[in-house]
C-alpha positions in Angstrom: 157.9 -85.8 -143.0 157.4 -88.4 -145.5 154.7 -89.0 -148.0 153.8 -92.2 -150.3 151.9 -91.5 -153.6 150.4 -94.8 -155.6 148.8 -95.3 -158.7 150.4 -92.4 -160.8 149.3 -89.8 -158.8 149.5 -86.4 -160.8 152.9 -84.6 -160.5 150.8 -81.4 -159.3 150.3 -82.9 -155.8 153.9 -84.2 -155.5 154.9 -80.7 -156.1 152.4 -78.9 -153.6 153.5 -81.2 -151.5 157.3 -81.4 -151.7 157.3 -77.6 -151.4 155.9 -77.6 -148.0 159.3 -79.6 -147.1 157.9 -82.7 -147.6 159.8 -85.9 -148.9 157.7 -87.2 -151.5 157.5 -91.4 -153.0 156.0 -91.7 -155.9 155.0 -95.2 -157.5 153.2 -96.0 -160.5 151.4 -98.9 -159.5 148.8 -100.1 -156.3 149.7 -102.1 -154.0 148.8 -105.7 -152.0 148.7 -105.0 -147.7 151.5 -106.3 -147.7 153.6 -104.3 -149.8 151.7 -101.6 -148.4 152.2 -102.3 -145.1 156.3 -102.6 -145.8 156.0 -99.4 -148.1 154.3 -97.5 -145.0 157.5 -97.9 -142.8 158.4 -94.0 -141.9 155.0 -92.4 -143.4 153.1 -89.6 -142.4 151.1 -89.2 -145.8 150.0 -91.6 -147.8 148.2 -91.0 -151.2 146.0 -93.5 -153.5 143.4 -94.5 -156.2 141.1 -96.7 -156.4 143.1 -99.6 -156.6 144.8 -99.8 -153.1 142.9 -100.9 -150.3 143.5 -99.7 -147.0 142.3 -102.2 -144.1 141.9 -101.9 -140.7 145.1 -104.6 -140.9 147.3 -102.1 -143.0 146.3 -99.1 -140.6 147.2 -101.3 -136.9 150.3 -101.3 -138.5 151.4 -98.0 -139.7 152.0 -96.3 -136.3 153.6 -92.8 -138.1 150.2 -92.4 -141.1 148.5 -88.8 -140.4 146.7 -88.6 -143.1 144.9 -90.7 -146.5 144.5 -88.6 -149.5 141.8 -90.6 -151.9 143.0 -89.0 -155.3 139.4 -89.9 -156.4 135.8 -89.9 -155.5 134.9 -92.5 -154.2 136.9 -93.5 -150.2 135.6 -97.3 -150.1 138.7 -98.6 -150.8 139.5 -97.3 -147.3 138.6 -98.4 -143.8 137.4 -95.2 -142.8 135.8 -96.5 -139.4 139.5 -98.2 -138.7 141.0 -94.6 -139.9 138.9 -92.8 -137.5 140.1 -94.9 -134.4 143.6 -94.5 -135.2 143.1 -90.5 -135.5 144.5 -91.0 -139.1 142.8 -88.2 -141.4 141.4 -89.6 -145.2 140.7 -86.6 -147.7 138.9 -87.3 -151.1 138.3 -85.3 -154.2 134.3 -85.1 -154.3 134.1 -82.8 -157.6 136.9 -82.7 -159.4 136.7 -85.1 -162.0 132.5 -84.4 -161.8 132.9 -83.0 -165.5 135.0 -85.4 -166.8 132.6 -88.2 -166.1 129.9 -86.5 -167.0 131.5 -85.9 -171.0 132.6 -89.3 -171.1 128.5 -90.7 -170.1 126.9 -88.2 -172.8 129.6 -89.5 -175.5 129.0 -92.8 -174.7 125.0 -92.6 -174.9 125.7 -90.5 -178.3 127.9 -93.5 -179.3 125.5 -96.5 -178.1 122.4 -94.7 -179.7 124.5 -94.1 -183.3 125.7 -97.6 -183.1 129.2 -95.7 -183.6 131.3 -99.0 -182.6 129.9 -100.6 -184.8 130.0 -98.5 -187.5 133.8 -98.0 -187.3 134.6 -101.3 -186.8 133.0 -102.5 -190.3 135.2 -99.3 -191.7 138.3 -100.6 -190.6 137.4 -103.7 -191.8 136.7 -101.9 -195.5 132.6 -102.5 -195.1 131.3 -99.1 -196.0 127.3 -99.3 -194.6 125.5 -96.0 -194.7 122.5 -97.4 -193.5 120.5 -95.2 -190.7 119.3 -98.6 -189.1 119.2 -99.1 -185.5 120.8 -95.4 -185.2 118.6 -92.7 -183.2 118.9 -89.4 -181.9 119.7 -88.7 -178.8 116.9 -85.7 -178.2 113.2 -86.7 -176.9 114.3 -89.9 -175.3 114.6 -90.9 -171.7 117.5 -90.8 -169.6 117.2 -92.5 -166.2 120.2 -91.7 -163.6 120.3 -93.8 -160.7 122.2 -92.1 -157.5 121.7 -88.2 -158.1 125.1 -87.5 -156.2 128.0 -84.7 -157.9 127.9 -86.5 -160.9 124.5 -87.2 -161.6 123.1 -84.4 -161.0 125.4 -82.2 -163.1 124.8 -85.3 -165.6 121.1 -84.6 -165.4 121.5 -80.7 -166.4 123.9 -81.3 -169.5 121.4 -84.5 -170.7 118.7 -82.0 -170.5 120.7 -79.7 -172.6 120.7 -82.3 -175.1 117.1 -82.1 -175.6 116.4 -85.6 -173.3 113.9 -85.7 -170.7 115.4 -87.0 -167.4 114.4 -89.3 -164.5 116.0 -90.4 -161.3 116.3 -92.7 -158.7 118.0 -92.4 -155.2 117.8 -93.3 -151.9 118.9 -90.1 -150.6 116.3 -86.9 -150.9 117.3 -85.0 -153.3 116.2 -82.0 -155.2 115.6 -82.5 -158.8 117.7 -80.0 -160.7 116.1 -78.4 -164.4 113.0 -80.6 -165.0 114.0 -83.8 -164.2 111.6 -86.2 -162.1 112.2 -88.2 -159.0 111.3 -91.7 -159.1 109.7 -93.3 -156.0 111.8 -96.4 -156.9 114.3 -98.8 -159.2 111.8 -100.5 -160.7 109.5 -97.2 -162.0 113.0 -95.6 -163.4 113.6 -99.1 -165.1 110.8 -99.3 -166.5 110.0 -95.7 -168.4 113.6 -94.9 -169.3 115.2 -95.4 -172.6 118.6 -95.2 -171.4 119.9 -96.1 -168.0 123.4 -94.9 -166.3 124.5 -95.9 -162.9 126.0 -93.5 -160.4 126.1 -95.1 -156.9 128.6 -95.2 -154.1 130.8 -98.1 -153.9 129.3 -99.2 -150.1 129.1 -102.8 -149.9 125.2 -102.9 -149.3 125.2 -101.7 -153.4 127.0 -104.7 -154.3 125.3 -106.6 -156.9 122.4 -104.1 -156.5 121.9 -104.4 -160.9 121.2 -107.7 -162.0 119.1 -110.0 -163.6 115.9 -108.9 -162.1 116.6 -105.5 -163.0 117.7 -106.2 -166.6 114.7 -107.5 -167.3 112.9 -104.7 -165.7 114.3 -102.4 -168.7 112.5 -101.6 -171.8 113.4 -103.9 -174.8 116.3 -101.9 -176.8 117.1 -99.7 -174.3 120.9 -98.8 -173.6 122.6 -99.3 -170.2 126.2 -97.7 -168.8 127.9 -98.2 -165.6 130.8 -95.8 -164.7 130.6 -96.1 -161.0 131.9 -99.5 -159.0 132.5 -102.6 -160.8 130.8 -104.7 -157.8 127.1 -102.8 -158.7 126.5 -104.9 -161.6 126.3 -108.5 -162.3 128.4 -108.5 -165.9 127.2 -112.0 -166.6 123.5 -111.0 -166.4 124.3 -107.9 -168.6 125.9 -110.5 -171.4 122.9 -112.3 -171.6 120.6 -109.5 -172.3 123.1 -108.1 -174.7 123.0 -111.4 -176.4 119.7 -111.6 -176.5 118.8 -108.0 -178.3 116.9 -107.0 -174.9 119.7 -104.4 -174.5 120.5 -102.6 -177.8 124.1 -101.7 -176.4 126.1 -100.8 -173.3 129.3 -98.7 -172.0 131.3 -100.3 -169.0 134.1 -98.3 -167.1 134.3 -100.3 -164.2 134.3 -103.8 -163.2 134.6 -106.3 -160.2 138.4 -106.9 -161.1 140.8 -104.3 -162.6 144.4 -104.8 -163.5 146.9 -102.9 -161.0 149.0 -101.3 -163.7 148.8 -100.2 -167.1 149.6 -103.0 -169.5 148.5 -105.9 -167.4 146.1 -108.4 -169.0 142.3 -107.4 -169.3 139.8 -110.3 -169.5 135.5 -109.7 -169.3 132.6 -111.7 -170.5 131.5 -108.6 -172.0 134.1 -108.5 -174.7 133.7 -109.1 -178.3 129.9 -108.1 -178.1 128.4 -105.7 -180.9 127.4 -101.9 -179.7 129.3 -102.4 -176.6 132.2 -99.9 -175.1 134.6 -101.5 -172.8 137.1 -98.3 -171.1 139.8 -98.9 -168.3 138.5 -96.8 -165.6 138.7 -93.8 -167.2 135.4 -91.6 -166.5 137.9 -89.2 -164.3 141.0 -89.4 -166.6 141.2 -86.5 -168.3 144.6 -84.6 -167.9 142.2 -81.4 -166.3 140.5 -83.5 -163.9 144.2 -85.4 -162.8 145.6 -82.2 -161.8 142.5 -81.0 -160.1 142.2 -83.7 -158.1 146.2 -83.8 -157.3 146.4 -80.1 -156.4 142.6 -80.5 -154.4 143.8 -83.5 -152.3 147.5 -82.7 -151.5 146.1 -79.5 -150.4 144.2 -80.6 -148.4 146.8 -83.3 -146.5 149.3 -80.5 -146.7 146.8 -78.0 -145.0 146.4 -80.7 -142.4 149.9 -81.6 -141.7 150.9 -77.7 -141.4 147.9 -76.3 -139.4 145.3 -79.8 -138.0 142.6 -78.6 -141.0 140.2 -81.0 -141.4 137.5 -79.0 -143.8 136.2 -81.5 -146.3 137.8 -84.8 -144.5 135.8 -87.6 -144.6 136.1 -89.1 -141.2 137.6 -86.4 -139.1 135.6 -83.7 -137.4 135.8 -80.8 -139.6 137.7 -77.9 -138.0 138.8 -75.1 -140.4 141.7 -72.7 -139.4 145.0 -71.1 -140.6 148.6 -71.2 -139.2 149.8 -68.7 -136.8 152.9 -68.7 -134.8 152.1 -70.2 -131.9 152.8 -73.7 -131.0 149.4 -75.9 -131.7 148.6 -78.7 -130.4 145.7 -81.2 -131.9 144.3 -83.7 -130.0 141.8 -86.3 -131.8 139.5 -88.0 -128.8 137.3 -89.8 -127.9 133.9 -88.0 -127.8 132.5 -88.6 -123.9 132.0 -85.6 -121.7 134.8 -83.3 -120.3 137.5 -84.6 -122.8 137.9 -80.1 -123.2 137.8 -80.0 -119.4 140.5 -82.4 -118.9 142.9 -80.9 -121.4 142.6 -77.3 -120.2 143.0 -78.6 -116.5 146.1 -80.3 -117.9 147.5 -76.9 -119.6 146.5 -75.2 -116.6 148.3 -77.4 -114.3 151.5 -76.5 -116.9 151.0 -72.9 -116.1 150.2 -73.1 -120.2 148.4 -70.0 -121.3 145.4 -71.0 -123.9 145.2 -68.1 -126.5 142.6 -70.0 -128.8 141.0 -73.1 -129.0 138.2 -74.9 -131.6 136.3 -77.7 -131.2 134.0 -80.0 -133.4 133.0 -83.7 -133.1 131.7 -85.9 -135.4 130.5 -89.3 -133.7 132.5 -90.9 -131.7 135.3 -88.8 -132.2 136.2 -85.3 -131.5 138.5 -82.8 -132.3 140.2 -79.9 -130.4 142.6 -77.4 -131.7 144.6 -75.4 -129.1 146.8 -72.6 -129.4 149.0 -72.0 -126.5 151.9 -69.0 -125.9 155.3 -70.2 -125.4 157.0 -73.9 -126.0 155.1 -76.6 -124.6 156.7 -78.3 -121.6 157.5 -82.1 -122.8 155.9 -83.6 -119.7 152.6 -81.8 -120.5 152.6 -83.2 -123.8 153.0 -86.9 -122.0 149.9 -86.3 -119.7 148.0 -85.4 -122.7 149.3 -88.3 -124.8 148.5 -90.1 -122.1 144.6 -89.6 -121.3 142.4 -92.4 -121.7 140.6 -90.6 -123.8 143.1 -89.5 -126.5 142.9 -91.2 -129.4 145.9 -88.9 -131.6 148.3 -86.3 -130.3 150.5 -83.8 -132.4 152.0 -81.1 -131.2 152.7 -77.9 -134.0 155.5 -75.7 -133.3 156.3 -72.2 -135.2 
């Protein structure tokens, strides 16, 4: 078995992996489909960022993939619908770099409201100015988090430490953790918050979701950060309020278009503007949260390859369970009526003897895990395979 890890994967998942006898890739960089596509040639396992995109194209043509491990939060970079029908499993890393955002949003909004850019950049120019203007505290102000998800929630509880009062917006219901307050909508968080910080999804319906309109919704001098998806917010809109003094400062992580590799060029309209902190994607780059993530998400593709688990997969129907010694067979189907009929009647017909079995769907697809005694005759395995209703076969044997 052969896995494929992109975008500098941490070494802790190349190790989890490899000892469970897999032959690990490792590369550096993402990939276009079409590299991706040649690079996919003889994969099971194949492991990302957020910079390789995995079509439905990519995925008709990678016969061998199992499984997608997202080393990340976010899993729009992936075709999960297009996953789903070709039985392929995608796993993603929902709080393991929670923290590390979280640090980097609270030292940014500490930054902004110091004017801290600023001030070090006239130092290393050899201006000394000790002046307090346009420099606040942090405490008694008003953070407003829109999408109250892993990270801004936790986000919410540490601001609140801090001494600010917190609102939020989502679409979602969500219970309001400490004494933060749920806004009915965008536009009441915009305006009666201080300081806004984005923390949506990356679905297409949020692209573009933050721009002119809601700029000018915010109070005058207020302070905005985005460290979520690049596509949320309309940069050139942001410039011009920035420009014009109706935003005091702002702290961008993410944006529309991102170099592939370290040390490729970096060009933004945003750049060059005072009070404002331009990173490289790094909300989730802290050495900890790397080798979280890597040892979360290769466990999880390494749990799947070696037993069928799906806990905690994105698209599969979840079905937890450990490794025994009998041969296993996992069959990913379609989810109409009798699907678990018409595989027991085809073990039966085997003279196969079932000694356990789970079963869980999710949508259109269902999953069934089957634990038979003895070797598994090859021409039952080809009437499975072959039902009309079978969307992945594998077949486990101790």
């Amino acid at each position: 078995m052969r896995a494929l890890l992109l975008e500098n994967i941490h070494p802790e998942a190349e190790r989890l992996l490899s000892e469970r006898g897999i032959e690990v890739r490792a590369v550096k960089g993402a990939l276009d489909s079409d590299e991706l596509v040649s690079a996919l040639n003889d994969v099971q396992l194949l492991g990302i960022r957020s910079k390789t995109t995995v079509t439905a194209e990519v995925l008709d043509q990678a016969d061998g993939l199992l499984g997608i491990g997202a080393f990340c939060i976010g899993t729009n970079q992936i075709e999960l619908d297009a996953a789903s029908a070709h039985g392929v499993a995608v796993f993603n890393a929902p709080f393991s770099n929670t923290r590390s955002v979280v640090e980097l949003v609270i030292a940014e909004i500490i930054s902004l409201a110091r004017r801290l850019t600023d001030k070090n950049t006239a130092m290393h120019n050899g201006v000394w100015d000790k002046s307090s203007w346009g420099a606040h505290e942090v405490r008694g102000r008003t953070l407003g988090i829109v999408g109250y998800g892993n990270i801004g929630s936790q986000l919410s509880v540490v601001a609140e430490a801090l001494g600010m009062r917190v609102l939020f917006y989502d679409v979602a219901d969500k219970l309001a953790l400490g004494n933060a307050r749920r806004c009915h909508s965008l536009e009441e968080l915009l305006t009666e918050a201080e300081t806004i910080s984005l923390h949506v999804d990356g679905r297409p319906g949020n692209a573009g979701m933050f721009g002119p309109e809601q700029f000018a919704l915010m109070r005058p001098r207020s302070l905005f950060l985005n460290l979520c998806r690049g596509i949320v917010v309309d940069h050139g809109a942001l410039r011009e309020h920035l420009l014009s003094g109706h935003i005091a400062g702002a702290a961008v992580d993410v944006f529309p278009a991102e170099p592939k590799v370290v040390g490729d060029p970096f060009s933004s309209c945003l750049q060059g503007i005072p009070n404002v902190i331009l990173t490289p994607h790094i909300g989730g780059s802290t050495q900890e949260a790397q080798e979280d993530i890597g040892r979360f998400v290769a466990g999880k593709l390494r749990d799947y390859v070696g037993s069928g688990n799906t806990t905690m997969s994105v698209n599969m129907p979840p079905v937890a369970t450990d490794r025994g010694d009998r041969t296993r067979i996992l069959h990913v189907h379609h989810n109409v009526p009798g699907v678990l009929a018409t595989v027991n009647g085809v073990l039966a017909d085997s003279m196969v003897n079932i000694e356990g079995q789970m079963l869980s769907t999710r949508g259109d697809l269902g999953y069934v895990i089957t634990d038979v005694a003895g070797p598994l005759a090859e021409e039952a395995v080809a009437k499975l395979h072959d039902l009309a209703e079978t969307v992945r076969l594998r077949v486990i044997t101790s």
